[in-house]
Structure formats: structure tokens, C-alpha cells
C-alpha positions in Angstrom: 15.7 -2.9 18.6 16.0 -0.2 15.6 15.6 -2.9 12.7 15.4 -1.7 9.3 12.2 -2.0 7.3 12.8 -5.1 5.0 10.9 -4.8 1.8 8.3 -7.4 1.4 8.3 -7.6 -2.6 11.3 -8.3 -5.0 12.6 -6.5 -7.9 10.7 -9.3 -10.3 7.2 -9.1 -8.8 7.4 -4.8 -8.7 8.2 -5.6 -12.5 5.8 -7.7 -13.1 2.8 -5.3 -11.4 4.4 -2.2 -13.3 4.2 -4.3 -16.7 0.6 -5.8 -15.8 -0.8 -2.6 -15.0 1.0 -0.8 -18.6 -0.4 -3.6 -20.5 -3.7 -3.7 -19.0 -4.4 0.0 -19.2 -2.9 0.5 -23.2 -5.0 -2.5 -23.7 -7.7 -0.9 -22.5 -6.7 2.9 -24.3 -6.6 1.2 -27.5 -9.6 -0.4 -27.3 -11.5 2.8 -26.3 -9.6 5.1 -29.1 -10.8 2.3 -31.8 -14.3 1.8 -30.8 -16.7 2.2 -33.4 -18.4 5.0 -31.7 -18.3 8.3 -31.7 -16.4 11.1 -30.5 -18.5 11.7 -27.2 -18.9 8.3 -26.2 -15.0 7.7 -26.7 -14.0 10.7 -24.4 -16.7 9.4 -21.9 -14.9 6.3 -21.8 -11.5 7.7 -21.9 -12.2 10.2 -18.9 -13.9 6.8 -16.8 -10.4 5.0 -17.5 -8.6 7.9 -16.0 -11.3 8.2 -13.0 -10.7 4.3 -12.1 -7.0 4.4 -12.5 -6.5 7.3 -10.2 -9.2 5.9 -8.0 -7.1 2.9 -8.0 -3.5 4.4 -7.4 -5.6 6.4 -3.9 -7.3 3.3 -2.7 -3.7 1.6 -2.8 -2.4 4.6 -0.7 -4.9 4.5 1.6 -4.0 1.3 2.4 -0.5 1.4 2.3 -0.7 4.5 4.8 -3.3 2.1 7.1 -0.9 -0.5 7.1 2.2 1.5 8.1 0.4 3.4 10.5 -0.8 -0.1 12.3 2.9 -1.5 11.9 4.2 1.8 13.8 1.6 1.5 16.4 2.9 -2.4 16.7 6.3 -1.6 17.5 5.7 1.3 20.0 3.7 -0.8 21.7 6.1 -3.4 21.8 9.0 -0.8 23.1 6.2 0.0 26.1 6.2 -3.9 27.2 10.1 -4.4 26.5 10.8 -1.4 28.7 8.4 -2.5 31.4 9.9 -5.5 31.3 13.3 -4.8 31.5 12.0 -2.6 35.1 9.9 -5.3 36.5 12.1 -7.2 39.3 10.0 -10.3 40.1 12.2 -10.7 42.9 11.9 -7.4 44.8 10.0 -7.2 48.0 7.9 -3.7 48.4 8.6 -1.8 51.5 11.5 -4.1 52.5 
């Protein structure tokens, strides 16, 4: 009944998420640190990079924690019908 948690990714796909979002983000640093603008605008772009990254890295939280939470709730629930169940005797008679 106590199965342990299988991961649902593999090795190449977490690589392949940590390398898209590296890329994606210096990508996007470089591009902001050689804009021809100037100093203001940079740092306003720079600190809106940060904002969606962190944004991004809570939202993904969030709904890892919703899913876990949901899975949890799943299996106690399934425990409560297993044990009931395991007690219910089809074939007793009450007050026999």
C-alpha cells in the first residue's frame, strides 16, 4: 500500500528545461544589457526580467504544492475505501 513516489520526468527532459530556461533568460540579459538605450530604461528592463522569472519559479510552486496536496488527498481517500472494504462482510446477517 506504501508505494514510493515515482518521478514523472527523466534526467534528459529536467536537462533540457534547466538548459532552455539558462538559454532563454541570458538570451534575454544580453539583449537588455546591449539595447541602445539608456541607463534607466536598461535597469527598468532588467528589474521586469527578474520580476517575471521569480513570478515564474512561485506560480510553478504553487502548482506543484496544489498537485501534491490533491495526490495526498487521493490516496487517503483511497486507504478510507480499502479499509472499509476489507470490514464489510457481504455475507453477514445483522442481529443473527
Amino acid at each position: 500500500m506504501n508505494a514510493p513516489m515515482q518521478s514523472r520526468t527523466t534526467a534528459a527532459y529536467y536537462v533540457q528545461a534547466v538548459l532552455s530556461f539558462t538559454l532563454s533568460a541570458g538570451a534575454l540579459a544580453i539583449g537588455i544589457a546591449y539595447l541602445p538605450v539608456g541607463a534607466w530604461t536598461r535597469a527598468f528592463l532588467g528589474v521586469g526580467l527578474l520580476y517575471t522569472v521569480t513570478s515564474a519559479f512561485t506560480l510553478a510552486k504553487v502548482v506543484r504544492d496544489r498537485q501534491e496536496t490533491n495526490e495526498i488527498v487521493t490516496r487517503v481517500d483511497q486507504a478510507r475505501l480499502e479499509k472499509l472494504l476489507a470490514e464489510h462482510d457481504p455475507f453477514k446477517v445483522e442481529g443473527a
